[in-house]
C-alpha positions as CSV (number, residue, x, y, z in Angstrom):
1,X,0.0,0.0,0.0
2,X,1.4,3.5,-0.6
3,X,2.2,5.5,2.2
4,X,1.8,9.2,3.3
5,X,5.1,11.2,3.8
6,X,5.0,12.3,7.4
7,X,6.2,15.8,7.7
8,X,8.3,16.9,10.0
9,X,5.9,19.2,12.2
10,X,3.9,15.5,12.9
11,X,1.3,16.2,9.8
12,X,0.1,13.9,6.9
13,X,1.4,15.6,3.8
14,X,2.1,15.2,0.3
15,X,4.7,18.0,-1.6
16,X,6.0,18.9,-4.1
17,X,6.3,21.0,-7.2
18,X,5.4,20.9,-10.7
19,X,8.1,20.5,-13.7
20,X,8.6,21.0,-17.2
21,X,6.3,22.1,-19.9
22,X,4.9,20.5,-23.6
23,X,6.8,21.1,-26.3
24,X,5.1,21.4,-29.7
25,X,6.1,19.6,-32.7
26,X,5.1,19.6,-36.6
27,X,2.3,17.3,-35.8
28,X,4.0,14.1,-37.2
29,X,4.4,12.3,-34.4
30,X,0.5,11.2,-33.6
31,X,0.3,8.4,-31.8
32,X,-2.6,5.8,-32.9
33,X,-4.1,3.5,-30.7
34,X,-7.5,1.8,-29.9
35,X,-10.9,3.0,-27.3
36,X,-14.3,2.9,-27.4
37,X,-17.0,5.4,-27.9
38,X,-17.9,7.1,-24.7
39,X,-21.0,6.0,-23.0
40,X,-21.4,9.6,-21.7
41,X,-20.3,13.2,-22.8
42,X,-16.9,13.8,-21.5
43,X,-17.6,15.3,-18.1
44,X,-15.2,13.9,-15.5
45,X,-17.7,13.7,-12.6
46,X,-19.6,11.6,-15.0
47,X,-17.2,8.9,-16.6
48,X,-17.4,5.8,-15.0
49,X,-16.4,3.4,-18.0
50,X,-13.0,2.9,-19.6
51,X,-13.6,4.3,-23.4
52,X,-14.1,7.9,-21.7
53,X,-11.8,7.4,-18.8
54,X,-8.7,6.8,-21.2
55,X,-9.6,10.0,-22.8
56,X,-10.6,12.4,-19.4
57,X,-7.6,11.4,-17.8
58,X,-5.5,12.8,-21.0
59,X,-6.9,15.9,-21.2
60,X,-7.6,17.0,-17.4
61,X,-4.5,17.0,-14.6
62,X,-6.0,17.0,-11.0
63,X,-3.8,17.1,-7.7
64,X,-2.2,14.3,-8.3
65,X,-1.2,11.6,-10.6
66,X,-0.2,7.8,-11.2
67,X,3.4,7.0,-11.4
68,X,3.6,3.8,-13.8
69,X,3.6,1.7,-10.3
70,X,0.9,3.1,-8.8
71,X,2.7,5.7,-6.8
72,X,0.6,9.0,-6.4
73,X,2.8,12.4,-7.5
74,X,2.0,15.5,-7.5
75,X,0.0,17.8,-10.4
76,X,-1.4,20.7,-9.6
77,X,-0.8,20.2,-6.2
78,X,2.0,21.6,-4.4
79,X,0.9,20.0,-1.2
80,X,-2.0,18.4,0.7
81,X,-1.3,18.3,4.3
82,X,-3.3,16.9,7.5
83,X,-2.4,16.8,11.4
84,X,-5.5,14.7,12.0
85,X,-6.5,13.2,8.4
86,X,-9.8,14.4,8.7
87,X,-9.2,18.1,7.9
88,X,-7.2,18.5,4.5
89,X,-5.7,21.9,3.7
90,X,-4.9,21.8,-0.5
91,X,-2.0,24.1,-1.7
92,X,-2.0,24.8,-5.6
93,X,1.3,24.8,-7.6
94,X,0.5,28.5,-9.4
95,X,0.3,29.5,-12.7
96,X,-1.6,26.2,-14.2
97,X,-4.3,27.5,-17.0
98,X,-6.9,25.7,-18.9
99,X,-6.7,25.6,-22.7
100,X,-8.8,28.8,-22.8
101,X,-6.1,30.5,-21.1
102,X,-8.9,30.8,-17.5
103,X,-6.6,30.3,-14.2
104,X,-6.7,26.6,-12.6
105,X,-7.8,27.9,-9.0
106,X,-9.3,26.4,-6.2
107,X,-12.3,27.2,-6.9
108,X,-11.9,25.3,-9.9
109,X,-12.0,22.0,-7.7
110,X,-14.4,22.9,-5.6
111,X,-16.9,24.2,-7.9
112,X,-16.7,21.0,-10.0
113,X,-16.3,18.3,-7.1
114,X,-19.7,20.5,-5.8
115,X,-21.4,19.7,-9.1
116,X,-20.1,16.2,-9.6
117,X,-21.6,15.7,-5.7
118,X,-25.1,17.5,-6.3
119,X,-27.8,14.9,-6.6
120,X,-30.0,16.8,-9.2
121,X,-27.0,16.6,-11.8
122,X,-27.1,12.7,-11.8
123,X,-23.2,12.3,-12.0
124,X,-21.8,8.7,-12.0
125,X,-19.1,9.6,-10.1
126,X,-21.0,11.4,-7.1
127,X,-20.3,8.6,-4.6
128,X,-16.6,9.5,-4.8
129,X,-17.7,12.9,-2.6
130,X,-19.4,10.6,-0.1
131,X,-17.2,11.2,2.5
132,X,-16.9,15.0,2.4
133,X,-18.6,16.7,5.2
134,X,-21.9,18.0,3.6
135,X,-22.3,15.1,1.3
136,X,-25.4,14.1,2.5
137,X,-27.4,17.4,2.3
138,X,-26.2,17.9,-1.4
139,X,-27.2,14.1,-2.0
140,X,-30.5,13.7,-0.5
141,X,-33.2,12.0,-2.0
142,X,-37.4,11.5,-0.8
143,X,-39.7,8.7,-1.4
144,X,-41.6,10.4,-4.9
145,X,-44.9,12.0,-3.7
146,X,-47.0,10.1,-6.4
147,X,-46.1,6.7,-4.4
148,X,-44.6,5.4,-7.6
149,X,-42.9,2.4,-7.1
150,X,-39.7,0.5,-9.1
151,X,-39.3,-3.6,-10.4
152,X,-39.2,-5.0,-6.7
153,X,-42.3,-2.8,-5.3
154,X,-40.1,0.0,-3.3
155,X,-41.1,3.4,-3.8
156,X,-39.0,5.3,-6.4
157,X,-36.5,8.3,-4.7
158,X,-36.6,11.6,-6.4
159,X,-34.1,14.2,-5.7
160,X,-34.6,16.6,-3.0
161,X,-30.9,18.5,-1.9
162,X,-30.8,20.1,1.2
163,X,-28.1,22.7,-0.1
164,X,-26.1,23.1,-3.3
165,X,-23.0,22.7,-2.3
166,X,-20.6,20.7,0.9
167,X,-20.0,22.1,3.5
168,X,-16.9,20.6,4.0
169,X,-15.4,22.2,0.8
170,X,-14.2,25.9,1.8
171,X,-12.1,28.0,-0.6
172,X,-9.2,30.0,0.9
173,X,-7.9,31.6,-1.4
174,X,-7.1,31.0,-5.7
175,X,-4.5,28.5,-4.8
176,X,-5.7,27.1,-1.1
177,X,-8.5,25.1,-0.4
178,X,-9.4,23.2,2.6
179,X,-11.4,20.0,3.1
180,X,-13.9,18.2,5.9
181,X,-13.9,15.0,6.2
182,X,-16.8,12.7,7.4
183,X,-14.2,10.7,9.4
184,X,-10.3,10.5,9.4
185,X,-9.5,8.9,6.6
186,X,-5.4,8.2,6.1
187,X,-5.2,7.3,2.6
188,X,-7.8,10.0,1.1
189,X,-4.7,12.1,-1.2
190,X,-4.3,8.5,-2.5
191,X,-7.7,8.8,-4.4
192,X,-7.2,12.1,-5.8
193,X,-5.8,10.8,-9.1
194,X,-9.2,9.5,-10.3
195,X,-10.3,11.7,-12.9
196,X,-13.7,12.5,-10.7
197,X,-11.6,14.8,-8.9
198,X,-10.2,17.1,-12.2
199,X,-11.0,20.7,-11.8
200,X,-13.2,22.5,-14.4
201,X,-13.3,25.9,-15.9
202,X,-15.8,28.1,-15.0
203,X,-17.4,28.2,-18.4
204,X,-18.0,24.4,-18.5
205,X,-21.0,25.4,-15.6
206,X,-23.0,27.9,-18.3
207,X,-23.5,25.0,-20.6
208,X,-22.2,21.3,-19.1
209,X,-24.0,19.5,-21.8
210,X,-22.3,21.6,-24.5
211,X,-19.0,21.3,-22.4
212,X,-19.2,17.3,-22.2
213,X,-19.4,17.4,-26.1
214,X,-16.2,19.9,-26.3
215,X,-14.1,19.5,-22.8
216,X,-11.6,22.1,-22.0
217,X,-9.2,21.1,-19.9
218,X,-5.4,21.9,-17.9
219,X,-3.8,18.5,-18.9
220,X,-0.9,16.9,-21.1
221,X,-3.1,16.9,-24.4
222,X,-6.1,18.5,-25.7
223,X,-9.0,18.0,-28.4
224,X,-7.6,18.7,-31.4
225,X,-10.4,21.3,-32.6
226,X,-14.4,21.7,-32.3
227,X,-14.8,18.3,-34.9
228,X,-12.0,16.8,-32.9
229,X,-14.6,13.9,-31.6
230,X,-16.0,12.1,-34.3
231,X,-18.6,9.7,-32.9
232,X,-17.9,5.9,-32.9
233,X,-15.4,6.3,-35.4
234,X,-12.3,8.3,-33.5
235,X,-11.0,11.4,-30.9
236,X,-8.2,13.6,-31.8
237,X,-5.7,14.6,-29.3
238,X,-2.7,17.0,-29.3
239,X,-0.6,18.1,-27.0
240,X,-1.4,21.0,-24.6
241,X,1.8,23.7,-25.3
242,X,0.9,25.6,-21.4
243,X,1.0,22.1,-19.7
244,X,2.7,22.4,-16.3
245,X,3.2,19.0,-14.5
246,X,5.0,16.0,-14.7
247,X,3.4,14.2,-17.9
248,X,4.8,16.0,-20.6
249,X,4.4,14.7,-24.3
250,X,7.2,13.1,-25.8
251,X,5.0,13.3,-29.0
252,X,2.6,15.4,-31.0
253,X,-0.9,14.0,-29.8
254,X,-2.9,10.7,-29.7
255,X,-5.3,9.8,-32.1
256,X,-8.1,7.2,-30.2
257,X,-9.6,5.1,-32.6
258,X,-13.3,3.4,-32.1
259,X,-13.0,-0.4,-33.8
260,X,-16.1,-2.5,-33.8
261,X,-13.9,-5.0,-32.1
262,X,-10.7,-6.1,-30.9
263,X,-10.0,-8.4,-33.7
264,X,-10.3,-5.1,-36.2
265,X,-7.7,-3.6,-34.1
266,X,-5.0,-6.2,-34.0
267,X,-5.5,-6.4,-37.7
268,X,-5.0,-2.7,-38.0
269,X,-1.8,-2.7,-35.9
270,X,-0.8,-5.8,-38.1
271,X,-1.1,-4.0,-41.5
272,X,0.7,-0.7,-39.9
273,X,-2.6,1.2,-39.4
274,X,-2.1,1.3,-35.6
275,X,0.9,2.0,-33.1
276,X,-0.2,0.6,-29.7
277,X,-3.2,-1.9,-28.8
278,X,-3.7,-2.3,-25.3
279,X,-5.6,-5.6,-25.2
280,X,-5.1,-8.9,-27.4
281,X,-8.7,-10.5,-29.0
282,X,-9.0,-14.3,-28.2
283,X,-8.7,-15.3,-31.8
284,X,-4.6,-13.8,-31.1
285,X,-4.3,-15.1,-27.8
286,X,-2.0,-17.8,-29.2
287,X,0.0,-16.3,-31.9
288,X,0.1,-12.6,-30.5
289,X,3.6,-13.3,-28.9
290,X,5.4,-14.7,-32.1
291,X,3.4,-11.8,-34.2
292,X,5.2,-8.9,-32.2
293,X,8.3,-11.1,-30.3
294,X,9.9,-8.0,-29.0
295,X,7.1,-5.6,-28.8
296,X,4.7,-7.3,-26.3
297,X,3.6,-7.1,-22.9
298,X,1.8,-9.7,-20.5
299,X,2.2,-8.7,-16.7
300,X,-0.2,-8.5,-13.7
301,X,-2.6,-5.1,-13.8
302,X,-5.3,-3.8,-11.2
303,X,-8.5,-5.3,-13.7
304,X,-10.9,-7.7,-11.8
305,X,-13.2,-9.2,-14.0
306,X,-16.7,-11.0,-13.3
307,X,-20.6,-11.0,-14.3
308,X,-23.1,-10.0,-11.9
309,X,-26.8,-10.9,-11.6
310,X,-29.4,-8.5,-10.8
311,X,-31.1,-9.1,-7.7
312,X,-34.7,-7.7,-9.6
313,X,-35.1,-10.5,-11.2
314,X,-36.9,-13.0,-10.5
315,X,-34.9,-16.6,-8.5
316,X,-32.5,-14.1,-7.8
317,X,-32.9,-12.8,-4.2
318,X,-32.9,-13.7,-0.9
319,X,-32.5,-17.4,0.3
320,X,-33.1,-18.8,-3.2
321,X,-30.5,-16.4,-4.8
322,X,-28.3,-16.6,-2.5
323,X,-28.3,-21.0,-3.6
324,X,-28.6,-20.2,-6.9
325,X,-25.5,-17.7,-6.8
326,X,-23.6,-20.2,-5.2
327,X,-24.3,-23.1,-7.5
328,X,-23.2,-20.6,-10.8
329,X,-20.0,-20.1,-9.3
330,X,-19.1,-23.2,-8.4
331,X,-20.1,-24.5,-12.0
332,X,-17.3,-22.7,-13.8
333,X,-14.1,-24.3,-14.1
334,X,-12.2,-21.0,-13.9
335,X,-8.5,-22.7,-14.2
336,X,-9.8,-24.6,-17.6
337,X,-11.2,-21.5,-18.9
338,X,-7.9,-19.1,-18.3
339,X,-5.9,-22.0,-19.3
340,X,-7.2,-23.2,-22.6
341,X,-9.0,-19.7,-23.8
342,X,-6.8,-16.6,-22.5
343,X,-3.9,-18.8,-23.2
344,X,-2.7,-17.9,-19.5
345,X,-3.3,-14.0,-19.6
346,X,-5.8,-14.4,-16.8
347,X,-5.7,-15.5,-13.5
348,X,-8.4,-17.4,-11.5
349,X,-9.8,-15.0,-8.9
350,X,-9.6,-15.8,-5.0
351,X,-10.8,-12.4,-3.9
352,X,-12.2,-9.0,-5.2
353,X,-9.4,-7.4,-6.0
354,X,-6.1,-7.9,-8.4
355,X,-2.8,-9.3,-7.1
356,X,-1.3,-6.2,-7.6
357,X,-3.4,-4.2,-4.6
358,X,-2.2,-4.5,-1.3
359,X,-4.5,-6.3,0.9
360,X,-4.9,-9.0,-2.0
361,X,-5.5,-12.5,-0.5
362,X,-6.4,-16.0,-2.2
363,X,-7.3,-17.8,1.2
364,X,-10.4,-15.9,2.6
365,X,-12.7,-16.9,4.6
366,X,-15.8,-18.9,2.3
367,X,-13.4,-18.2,-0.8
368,X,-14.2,-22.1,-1.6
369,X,-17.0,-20.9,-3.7
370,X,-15.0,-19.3,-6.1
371,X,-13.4,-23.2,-7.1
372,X,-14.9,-25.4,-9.3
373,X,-17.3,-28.1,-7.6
374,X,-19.6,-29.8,-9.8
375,X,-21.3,-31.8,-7.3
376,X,-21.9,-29.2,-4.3
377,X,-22.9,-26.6,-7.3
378,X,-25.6,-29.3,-8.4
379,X,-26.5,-29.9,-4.5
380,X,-27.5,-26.7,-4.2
381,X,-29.1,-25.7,-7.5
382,X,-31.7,-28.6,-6.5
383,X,-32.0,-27.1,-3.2
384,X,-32.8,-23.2,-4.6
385,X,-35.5,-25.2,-6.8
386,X,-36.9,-26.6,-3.8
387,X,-37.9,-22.8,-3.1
388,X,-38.8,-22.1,-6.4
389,X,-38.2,-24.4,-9.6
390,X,-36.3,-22.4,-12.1
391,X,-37.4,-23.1,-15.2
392,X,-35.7,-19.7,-17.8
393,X,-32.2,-19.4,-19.7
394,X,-29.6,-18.2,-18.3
395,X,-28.2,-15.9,-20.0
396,X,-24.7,-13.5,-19.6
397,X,-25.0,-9.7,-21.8
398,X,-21.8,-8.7,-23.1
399,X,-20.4,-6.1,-25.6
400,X,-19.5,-7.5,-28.7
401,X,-17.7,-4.6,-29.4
402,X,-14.9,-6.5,-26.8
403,X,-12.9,-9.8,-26.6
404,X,-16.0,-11.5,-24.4
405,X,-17.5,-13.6,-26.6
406,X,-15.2,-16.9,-26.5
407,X,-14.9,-16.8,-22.6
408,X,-18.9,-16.0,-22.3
409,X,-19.8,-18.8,-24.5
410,X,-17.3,-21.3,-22.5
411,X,-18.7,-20.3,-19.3
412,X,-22.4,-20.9,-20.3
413,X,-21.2,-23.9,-21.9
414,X,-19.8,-24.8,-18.1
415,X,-22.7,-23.6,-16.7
416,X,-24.8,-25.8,-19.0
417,X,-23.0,-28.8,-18.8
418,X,-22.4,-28.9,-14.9
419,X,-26.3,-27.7,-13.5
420,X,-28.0,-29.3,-16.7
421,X,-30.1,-25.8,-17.6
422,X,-30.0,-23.5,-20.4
423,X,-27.6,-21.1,-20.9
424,X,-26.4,-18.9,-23.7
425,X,-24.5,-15.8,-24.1
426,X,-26.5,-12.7,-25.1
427,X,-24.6,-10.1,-26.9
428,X,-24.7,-6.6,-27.6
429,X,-23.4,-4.4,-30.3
430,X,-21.8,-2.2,-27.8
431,X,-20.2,-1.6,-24.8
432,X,-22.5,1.6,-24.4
433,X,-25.5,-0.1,-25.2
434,X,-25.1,-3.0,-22.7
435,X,-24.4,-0.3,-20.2
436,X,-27.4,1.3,-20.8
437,X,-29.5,-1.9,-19.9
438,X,-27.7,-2.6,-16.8
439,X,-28.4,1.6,-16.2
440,X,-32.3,1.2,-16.7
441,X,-32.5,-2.4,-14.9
442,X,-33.6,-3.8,-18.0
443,X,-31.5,-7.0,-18.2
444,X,-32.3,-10.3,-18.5
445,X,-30.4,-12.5,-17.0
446,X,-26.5,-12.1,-16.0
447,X,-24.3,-9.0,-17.4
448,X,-20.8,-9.2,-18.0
449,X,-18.9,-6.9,-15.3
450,X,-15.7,-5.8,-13.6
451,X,-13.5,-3.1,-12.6
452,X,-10.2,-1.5,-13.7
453,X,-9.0,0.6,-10.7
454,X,-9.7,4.0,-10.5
455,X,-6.9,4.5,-8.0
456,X,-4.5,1.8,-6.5
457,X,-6.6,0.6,-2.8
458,X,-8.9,-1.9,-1.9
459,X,-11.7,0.6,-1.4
460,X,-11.6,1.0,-4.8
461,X,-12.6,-2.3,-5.8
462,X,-15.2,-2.7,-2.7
463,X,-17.4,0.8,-2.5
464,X,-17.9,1.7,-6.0
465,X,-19.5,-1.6,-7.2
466,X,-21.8,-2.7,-3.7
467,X,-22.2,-0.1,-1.2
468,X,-25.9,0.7,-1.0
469,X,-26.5,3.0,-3.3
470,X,-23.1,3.2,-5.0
471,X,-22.5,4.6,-8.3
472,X,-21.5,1.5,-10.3
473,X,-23.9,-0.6,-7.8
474,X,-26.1,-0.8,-11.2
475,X,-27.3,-4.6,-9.6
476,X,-29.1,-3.7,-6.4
477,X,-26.8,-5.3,-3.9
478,X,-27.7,-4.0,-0.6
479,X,-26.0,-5.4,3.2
480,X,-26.2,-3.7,6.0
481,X,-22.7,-5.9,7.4
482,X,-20.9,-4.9,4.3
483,X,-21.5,-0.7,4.3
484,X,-20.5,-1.1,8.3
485,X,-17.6,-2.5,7.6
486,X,-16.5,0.0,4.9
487,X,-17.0,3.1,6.4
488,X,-15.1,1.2,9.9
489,X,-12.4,0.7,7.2
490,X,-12.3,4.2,5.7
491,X,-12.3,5.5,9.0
492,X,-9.1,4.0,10.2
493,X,-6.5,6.3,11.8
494,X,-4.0,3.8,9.3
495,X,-3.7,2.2,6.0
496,X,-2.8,-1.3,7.4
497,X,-6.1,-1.4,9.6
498,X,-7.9,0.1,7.0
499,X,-7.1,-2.5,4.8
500,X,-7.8,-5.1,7.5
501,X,-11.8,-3.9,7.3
502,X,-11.7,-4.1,3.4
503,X,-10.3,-7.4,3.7
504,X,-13.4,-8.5,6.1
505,X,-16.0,-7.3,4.0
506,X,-15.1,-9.5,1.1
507,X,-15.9,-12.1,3.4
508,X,-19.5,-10.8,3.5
509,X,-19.3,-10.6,-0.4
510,X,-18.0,-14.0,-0.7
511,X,-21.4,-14.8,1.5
512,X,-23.8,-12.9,-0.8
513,X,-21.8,-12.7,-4.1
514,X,-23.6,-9.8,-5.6
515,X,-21.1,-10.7,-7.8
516,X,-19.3,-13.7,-9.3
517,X,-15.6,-13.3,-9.2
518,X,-14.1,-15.2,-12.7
519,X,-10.5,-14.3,-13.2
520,X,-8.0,-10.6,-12.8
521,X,-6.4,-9.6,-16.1
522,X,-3.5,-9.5,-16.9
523,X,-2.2,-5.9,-18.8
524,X,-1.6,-7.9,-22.4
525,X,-0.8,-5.7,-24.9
526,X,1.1,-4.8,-28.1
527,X,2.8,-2.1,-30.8
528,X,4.4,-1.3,-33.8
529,X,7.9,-1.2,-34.1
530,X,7.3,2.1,-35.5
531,X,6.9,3.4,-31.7
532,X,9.3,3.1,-28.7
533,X,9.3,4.1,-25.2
534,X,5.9,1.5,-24.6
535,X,5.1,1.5,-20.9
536,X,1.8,0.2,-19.5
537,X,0.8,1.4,-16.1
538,X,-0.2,-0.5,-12.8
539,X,-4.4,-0.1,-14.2
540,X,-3.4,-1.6,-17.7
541,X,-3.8,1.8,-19.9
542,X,-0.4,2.9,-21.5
543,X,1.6,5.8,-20.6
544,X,0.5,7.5,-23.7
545,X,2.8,10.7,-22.6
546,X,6.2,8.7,-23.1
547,X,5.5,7.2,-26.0
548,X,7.8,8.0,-29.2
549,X,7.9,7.8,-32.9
550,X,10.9,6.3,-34.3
């Protein structure tokens, strides 16, 4: 786990200052590789999925940033300090601008973490403000007056803020800002890398939909133009000339193209239409090492990757879910599956995590029902239909638009041939469009899920996805054991206890599994010779900034 420095007067603190500066070229160094069409405009408070997070976090600089391990360093920041690490006093490095030349201040923060917080703007992100002081009145909610209910008969929550903005949030002055926490929190600067907590300018407020179409940020690159973003077909980056911190562009810009799928974009890179692709298709699995011997990667990254079943549906909740859960997961053969189909670029999962977090562990308590067990899987598949005979397909949604469909159709397959039910896959064109199912609580069966860290801790992998209410929490998972747990764990006066918490409450989730835990991915990725200087970072996205034409 990464540590706080502790200063020398006895508080938590973080310093430094910011370095070095773009320098502009004749444009011929653009760097090509593969993403996906946003699923949402490109407001940071509001990109929760990896297509708009690769191109947020190249555009915006926060306080801080990732070192390629996972080490936070400074941005904007010159220092975020604590003597209690519940009150959080935020120094700015001066003279950062947007690309419209307006001041980086701290208002800048404040104003947007306030609007990415505000329950009546509907961000995705707002449960990364939960534990500012205020949180609560700017996210309050009331049972709808006209008694409308949802899919499992509760009454439908409308918003209803109690104020506009947190109270914990003060601005001192353009470069200080200070911050209330719920609780002391020792690891909190570690978080402030996600791009949920970029600053905005002030004009993004007058129009946020217009702004989400056209983003103007303070980072290392920068829309290349008003027709920059071409929908599903490509974004055009280049590098921001006032940039300030410590990602400066070793080339001219990145151009992010949309491919229909992952097999299109190997075959570009192949032919010499492409410089980096940051995930192999199944169909290369076997062959991708001898098709690019020296320019490959396969190491351990921070993705954790599963499918989840909606607890609306029906044979999915309480007693009888909670059988019927457990059965699934102990009717794939995870090891067979990574083995013969990723070719070993995945790695059965024993937790909820990645290997590469610290407080991994593959020998929790009830993790048994993560291994494959053909005959207690039956056992209690017979015993859910005891409650209630289950009689549908079972069916997993993925994007096709990703490398899903050969381990979806051997899991089913598993799944099939181990209970004795139906099973298919069920795909759909697009990541986006699957998305927006799981959004509207539309799906049908199982949806194919996972996480690629937002920042490097445990919480990360834990709060967004099942805390009551939680952002990503697109399922309905609910428990009572596991939100008291969390918050006991974010309120820990150190990382190692806090960790300790996290680590307890994926014992509860190993109980409920609101989720089904399949394998953590490996970062598996390749280029062009035509490139050098190819680094992929501890959450599996290349270090686009260091990346060279030869």
């Amino acid at each position: 786990m990464l540590a706080l420095a502790l200063a020398s007067t006895g508080a938590l603190a973080l310093s430094g200052c910011a370095s070095g500066g773009a320098t502009s070229g004749d444009g011929s160094a653009i760097i090509t590789t593969n993403g996906s069409e946003p699923q949402m405009s490109l407001i940071p408070t509001n990109t929760t999925e990896v297509g708009g997070g690769k191109i947020i976090t190249s555009i915006f600089a926060g306080l801080v940033s990732y070192s390629a391990s996972g080490e936070i360093q400074d941005e904007v920041a010159q220092s975020i300090e604590s003597d209690d690490a519940t009150n959080w006093t935020v120094t700015l490095n001066d003279g950062w601008t947007f690309t419209n030349d307006e001041p980086v201040t701290a208002s800048s923060f404040v104003d947007a973490w306030n609007y990415g917080a505000l329950v009546t703007n509907a961000q995705g992100s707002s449960g990364f403000f939960d534990n500012i002081v205020g949180y609560t009145d700017v996210a309050n909610t009331k049972d709808d007056p006209t008694g409308a209910t949802d899919d499992s008969g509760a009454v439908l929550q409308i918003p209803d803020p109690l104020a506009q903005t947190m109270s914990g949030l003060t601005v001192v002055d353009d470069t200080t800002f200070t911050v209330e926490l719920a609780g002391s929190e020792a690891d909190w600067p570690l978080r402030l890398g996600y791009a949920a907590y970029s600053p905005l300018p002030a004009v993004a407020f007058e129009d946020m939909d217009a702004f989400g179409q056209n983003p103007i940020g303070n980072g290392p690159y920068e829309l290349a133009g008003a027709d920059a973003w071409q929908h599903d077909v490509q974004i055009d980056l280049v590098t921001n000339p006032d940039y300030a911190g410590v990602r400066t562009p070793a080339n001219d810009g990145l151009t992010i193209i949309f491919f229909a799928s992952f097999e299109a974009a190997y075959a570009a890179l192949q032919g010499g239409d492409l410089d980096v692709l940051d995930a192999i298709p199944e169909s290369a699995l076997a062959n991708y090492e001898s098709d690019f011997p020296d320019t490959f990667v396969n190491e351990p990254a921070a993705v954790f990757q599963a499918f989840n079943m909606p607890y609306y549906l029906e044979h999915w909740s309480g007693e009888e879910g909670k059988l019927r859960r457990a059965a699934i997961s102990m009717a794939i053969d995870r090891a067979e599956i990574t083995d013969v189909v990723f070719q070993g670029t995945r790695t059965p999962a024993t937790d909820f995590a990645s290997p590469v977090i610290d407080g991994y562990s593959d020998s929790l308590k009830g993790s048994e029902v993560l291994e494959f067990n053909p005959e207690e899987a039956q056992a209690k598949w017979a015993e859910a239909d005891a409650i209630s005979p289950y009689t549908g397909t079972f069916d997993i949604a993925y994007n096709a638009d990703g490398p899903h469909q050969v381990w979806v159709d051997a899991v089913v397959n598993s799944v099939k041939n181990t209970l004795g039910i139906a099973a298919v896959g069920k795909p759909y064109p697009t990541f986006a469009a699957s998305l927006d199912d799981r959004k509207a609580s539309t799906l049908t069966g199982a949806t194919r899920a996972g996480w690629q860290a937002d920042y490097p801790s445990l919480y990360n992998f834990l709060a967004p996805l099942y805390q009551t209410g939680a952002g990503s929490n697109y399922e309905g998972y609910s428990s009572a054991e596991f939100d008291t747990l969390l918050k006991e764990g974010a309120a820990a006066s150190s990382v190692e206890d806090a960790t300790a918490k996290y680590v307890e409450a994926q014992e509860v989730l190993l109980q409920d599994l609101p989720t089904i835990p399949l394998w953590y991915q490996n970062t598996s990725g390749v280029w062009s010779e035509t490139v050098s200087n190819v680094e992929f970072g501890w959450d599996s996205v290349p270090l686009y900034f260091e990346i060279t034409r030869n």
